[in-house]
C-alpha positions as CSV (number, residue, x, y, z in Angstrom):
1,X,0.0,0.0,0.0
2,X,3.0,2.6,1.0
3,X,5.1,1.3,-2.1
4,X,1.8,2.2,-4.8
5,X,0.8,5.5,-3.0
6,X,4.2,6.9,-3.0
7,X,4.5,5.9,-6.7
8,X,1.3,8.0,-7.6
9,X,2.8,11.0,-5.4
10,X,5.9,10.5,-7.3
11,X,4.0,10.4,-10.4
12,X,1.9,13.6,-9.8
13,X,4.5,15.5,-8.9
14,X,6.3,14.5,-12.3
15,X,3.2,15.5,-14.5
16,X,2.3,18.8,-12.4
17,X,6.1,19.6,-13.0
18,X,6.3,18.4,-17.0
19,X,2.7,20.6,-17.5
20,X,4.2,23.7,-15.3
21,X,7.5,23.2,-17.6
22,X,5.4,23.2,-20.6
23,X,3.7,26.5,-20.3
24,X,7.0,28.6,-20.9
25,X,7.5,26.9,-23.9
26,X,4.6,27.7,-25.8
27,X,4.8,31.3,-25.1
28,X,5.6,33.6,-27.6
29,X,9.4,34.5,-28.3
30,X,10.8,38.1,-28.6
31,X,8.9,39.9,-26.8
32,X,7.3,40.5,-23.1
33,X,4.4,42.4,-24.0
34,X,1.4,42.3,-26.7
35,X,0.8,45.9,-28.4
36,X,3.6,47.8,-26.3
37,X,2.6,50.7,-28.4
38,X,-0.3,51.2,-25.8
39,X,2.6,52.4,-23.2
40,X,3.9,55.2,-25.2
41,X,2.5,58.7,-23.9
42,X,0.0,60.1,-25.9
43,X,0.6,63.6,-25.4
44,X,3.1,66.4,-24.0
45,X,1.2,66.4,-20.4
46,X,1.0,62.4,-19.9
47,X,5.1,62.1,-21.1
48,X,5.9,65.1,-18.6
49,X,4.4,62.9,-15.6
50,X,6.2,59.8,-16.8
51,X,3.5,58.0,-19.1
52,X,1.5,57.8,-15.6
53,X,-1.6,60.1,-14.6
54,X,-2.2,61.5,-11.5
55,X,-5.5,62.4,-10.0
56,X,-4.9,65.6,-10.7
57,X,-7.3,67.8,-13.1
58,X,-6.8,69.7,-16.2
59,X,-8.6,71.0,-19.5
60,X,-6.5,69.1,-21.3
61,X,-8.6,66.8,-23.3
62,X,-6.0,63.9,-24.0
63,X,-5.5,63.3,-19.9
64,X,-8.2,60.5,-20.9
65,X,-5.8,58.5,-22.2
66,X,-4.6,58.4,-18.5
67,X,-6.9,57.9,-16.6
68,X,-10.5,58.2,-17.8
69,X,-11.8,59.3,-14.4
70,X,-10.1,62.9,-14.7
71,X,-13.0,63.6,-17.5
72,X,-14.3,67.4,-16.4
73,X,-16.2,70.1,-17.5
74,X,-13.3,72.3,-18.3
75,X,-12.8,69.7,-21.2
76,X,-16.4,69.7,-23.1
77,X,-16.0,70.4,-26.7
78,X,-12.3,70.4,-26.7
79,X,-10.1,68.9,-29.4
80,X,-6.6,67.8,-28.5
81,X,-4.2,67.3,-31.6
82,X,-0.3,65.7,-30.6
83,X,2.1,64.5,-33.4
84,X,5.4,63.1,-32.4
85,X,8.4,62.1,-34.8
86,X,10.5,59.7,-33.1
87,X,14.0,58.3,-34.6
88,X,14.2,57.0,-38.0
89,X,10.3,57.0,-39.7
90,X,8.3,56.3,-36.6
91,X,5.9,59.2,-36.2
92,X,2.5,58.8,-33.8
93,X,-0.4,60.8,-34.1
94,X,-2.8,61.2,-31.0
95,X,-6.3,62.7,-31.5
96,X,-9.0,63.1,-28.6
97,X,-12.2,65.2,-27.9
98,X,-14.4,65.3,-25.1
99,X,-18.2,66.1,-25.2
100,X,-21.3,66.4,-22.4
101,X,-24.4,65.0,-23.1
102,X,-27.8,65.5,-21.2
103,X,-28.7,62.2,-20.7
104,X,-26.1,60.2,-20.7
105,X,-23.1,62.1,-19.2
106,X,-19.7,63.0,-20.3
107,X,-17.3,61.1,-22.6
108,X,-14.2,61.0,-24.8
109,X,-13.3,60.0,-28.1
110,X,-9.7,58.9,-28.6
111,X,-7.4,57.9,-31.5
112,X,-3.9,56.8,-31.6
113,X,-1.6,56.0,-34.9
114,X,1.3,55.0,-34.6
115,X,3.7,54.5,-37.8
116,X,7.1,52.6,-37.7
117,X,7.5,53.4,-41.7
118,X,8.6,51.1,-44.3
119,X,11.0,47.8,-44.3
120,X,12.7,46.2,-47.2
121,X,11.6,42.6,-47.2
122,X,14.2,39.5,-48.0
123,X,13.7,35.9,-48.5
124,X,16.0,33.4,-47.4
125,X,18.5,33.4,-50.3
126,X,18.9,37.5,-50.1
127,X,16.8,37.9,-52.6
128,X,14.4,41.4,-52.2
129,X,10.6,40.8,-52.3
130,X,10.2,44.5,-52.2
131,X,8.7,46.7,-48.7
132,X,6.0,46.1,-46.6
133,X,4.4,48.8,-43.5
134,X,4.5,48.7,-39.9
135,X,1.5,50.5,-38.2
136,X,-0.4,50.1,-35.3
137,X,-3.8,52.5,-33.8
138,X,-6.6,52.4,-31.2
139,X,-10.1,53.6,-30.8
140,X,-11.6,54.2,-27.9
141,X,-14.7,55.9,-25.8
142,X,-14.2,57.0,-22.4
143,X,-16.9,57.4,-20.0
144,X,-16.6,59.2,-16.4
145,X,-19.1,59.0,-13.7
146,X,-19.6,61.3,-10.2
147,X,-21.2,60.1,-7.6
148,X,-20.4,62.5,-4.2
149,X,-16.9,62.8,-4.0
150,X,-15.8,60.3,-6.0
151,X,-15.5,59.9,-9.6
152,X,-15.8,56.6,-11.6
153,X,-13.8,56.4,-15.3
154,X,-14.4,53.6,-17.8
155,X,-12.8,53.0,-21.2
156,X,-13.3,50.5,-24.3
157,X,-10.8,50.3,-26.7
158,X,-10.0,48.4,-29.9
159,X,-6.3,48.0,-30.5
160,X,-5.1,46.6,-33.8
161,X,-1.3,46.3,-35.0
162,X,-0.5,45.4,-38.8
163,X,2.6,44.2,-40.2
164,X,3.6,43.2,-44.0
165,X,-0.6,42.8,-44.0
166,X,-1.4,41.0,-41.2
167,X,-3.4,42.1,-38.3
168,X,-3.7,41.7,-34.8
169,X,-7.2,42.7,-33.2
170,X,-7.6,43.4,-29.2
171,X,-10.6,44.7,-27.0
172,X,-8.7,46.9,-24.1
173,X,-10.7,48.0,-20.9
């Protein structure tokens, strides 16, 4: 009885360890993150504090991207424009407006494009199969809610990434 049970111990332990060592190696390689374009600051304001928003408010329409909480009257009908040229050909291209409604309350409208420009493309043998495009954008609504002292921000997103003609799709709350 003592020699089968320690035999299925031994034998659990294996498989919990062979499953547990499996998982790594059917992650993706390269990279640590999906879309890490989603990090990079959207405008002047957001890069100032670090990429991180404090609770702090201002008119400044494209503090949504932040934190969709900070949503305020000082920012109804407001149009926020950035552009930013990186190194080489990557440029991104930030677009928000924020609007109050009667009935259903405040929100925000956000776009992000982000360009990496264009690569020469090889196949094995060195041969050139010409270019192909690197870009990547999101679209999103932001809601804000007050209730007493406290203010409540929501937003939905959809985040897509293309390269050489393939897309990647993602729903971001």
């Amino acid at each position: 009885m003592k020699h089968s049970s320690a035999r299925w111990l031994a034998g659990s332990a294996f498989g919990l360890m062979g499953l547990l060592g499996a998982l790594p190696a059917a992650a993706q390689l390269g990279g640590r993150a999906v879309m890490p374009f989603l990090d990079l600051p959207p405008s002047a304001q957001l890069a100032a504090w670090g990429g991180m928003s404090p609770s702090a408010r201002s008119s400044d329409p494209t503090m949504l991207f932040g934190n969709p909480a900070l949503l305020n009257a000082d920012m109804d009908h407001r149009l926020a424009l950035s552009y930013v040229g990186y190194v080489a050909d990557i440029k991104q291209s930030t677009a928000a407006y924020v609007f109050n409604t009667a009935k259903a309350g405040r929100f925000g409208l956000a776009l992000t494009y982000v360009n990496y420009g264009q690569f020469e493309s090889y196949d094995a043998a060195g041969n050139s199969l010409g270019t192909f495009g690197v870009s990547e954008y999101t679209a999103g609504v932001s809601d804000s809610y007050t209730k007493g002292t406290f203010t409540f921000g929501l937003t939905a997103k959809l985040a897509v990434s293309g390269i050489a003609g393939n897309r990647s799709l993602a729903g971001v709350a």
